[in-house]
C-alpha positions in Angstrom: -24.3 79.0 16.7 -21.3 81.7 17.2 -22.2 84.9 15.6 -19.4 86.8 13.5 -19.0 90.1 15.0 -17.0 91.3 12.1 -20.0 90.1 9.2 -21.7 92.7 7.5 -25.7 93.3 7.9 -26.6 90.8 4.8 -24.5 88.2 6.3 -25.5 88.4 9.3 -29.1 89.2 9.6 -30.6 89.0 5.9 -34.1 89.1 7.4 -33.5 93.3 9.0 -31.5 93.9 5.4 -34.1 93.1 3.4 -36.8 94.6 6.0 -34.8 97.9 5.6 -34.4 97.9 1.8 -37.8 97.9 1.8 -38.3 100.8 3.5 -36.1 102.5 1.5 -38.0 101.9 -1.7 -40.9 102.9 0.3 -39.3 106.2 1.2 -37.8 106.7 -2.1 -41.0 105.9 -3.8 -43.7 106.4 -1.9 -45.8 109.2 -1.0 -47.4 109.1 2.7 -49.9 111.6 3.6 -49.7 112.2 7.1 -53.7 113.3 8.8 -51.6 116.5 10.8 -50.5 117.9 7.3 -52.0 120.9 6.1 -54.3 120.8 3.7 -55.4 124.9 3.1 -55.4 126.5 0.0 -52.8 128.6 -0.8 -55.3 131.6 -1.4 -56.4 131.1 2.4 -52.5 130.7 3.5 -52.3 134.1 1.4 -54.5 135.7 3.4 -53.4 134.9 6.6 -50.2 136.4 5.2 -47.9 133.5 6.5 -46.0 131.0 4.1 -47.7 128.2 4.0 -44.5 125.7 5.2 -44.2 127.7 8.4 -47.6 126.4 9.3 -48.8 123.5 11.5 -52.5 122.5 11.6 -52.9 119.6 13.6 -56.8 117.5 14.1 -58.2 117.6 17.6 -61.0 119.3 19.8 -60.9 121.6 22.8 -59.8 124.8 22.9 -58.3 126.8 20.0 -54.7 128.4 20.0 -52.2 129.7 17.6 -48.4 129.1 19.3 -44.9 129.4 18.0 -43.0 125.5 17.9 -39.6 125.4 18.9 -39.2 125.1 15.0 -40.2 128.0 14.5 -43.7 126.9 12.6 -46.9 128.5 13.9 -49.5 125.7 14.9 -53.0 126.6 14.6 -55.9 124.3 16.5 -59.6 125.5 15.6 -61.4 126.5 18.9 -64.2 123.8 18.9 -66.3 125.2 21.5 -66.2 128.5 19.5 -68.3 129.4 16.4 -66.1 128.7 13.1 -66.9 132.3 11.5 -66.2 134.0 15.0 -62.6 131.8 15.7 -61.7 132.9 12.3 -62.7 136.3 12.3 -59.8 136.8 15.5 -57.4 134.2 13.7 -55.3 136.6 12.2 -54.8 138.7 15.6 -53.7 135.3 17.5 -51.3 134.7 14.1 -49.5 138.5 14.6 -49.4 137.6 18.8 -47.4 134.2 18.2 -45.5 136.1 15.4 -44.1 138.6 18.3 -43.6 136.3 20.8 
């Protein structure tokens, strides 16, 4: 079998144009929740006084930090080993530090 370098994707590979086609009406149709995506309500975004899409909250364990991503977003991890009430109460001084830096 000689393969036509000059044939379009249909032609030549009908199995990848229909694969991506797919995917395209899932993109274009779809909605995919994502378990990293923020979920707080805009009331506690409020208070923090940040907008709520310059904010990251990713899941995980371990020791809590607020830090500045190269995109400029603030991502938040709860401190795990810390009580909830006494993470949160020094949450907004960790959101001005990674503000200034």
């Amino acid at each position: 079998m000689t393969f036509d370098h000059n044939a379009g994707l249909r032609d030549a590979d009908p199995l990848v144009a229909h694969l991506i086609d797919r995917e395209l009406g899932r993109q274009r149709h779809g909605l995919e929740l994502i378990a990293s995506e923020n979920f707080a309500s805009r009331a506690v975004i409020d208070a923090m006084g940040i907008h709520r899409e310059a904010v990251v909250i990713p899941l995980g364990t371990g020791k809590g930090r607020v830090r500045r991503l190269p995109s400029g977003k603030l991502e938040i991890v709860v401190d795990a080993d810390a009580p909830f009430d006494e993470w949160l109460g020094g949450l907004p001084d960790l959101i001005k530090a990674a503000q200034t830096t």
